[in-house]
C-alpha positions in Angstrom: -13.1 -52.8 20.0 -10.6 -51.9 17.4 -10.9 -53.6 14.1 -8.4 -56.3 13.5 -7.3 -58.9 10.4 -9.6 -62.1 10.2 -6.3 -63.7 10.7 -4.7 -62.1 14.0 -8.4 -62.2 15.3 -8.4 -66.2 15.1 -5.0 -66.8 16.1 -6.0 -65.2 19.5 -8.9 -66.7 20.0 -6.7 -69.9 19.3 -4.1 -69.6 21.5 -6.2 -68.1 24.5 -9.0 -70.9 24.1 -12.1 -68.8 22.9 -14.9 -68.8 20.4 -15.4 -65.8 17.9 -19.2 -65.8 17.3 -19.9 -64.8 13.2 -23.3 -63.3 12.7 -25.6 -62.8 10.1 -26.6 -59.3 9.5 -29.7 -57.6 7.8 -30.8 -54.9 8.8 -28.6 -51.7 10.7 -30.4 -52.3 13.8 -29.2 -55.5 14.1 -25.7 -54.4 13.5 -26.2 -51.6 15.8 -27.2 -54.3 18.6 -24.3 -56.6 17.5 -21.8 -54.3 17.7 -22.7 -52.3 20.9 -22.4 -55.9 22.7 -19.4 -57.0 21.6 -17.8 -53.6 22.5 -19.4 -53.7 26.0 -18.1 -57.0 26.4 -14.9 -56.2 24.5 -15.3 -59.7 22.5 -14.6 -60.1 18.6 -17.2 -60.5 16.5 -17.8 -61.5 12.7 -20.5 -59.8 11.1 -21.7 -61.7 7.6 -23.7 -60.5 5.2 -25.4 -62.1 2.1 
């Protein structure tokens, strides 16, 4: 999955009627796990990190 503006991601979602799940990261493993899902599914994702 390519990486993409915040803004173009959620105007596609919009206009084709889908979610774009955000997550919460802390750790690589989860990112790791996060991201190799969304590829395999090709969906955007927002990772978040605080």
């Amino acid at each position: 999955m390519p990486f993409g503006s915040f803004k173009d991601v959620l105007k596609d979602a919009q206009q084709k009627g889908y979610a774009v799940g955000q997550f919460n990261i802390n750790n690589l493993e989860f990112t790791q796990a996060i991201v190799e899902v969304a590829n395999e599914e090709g969906a955007p994702v927002i990772l978040g990190a605080s």
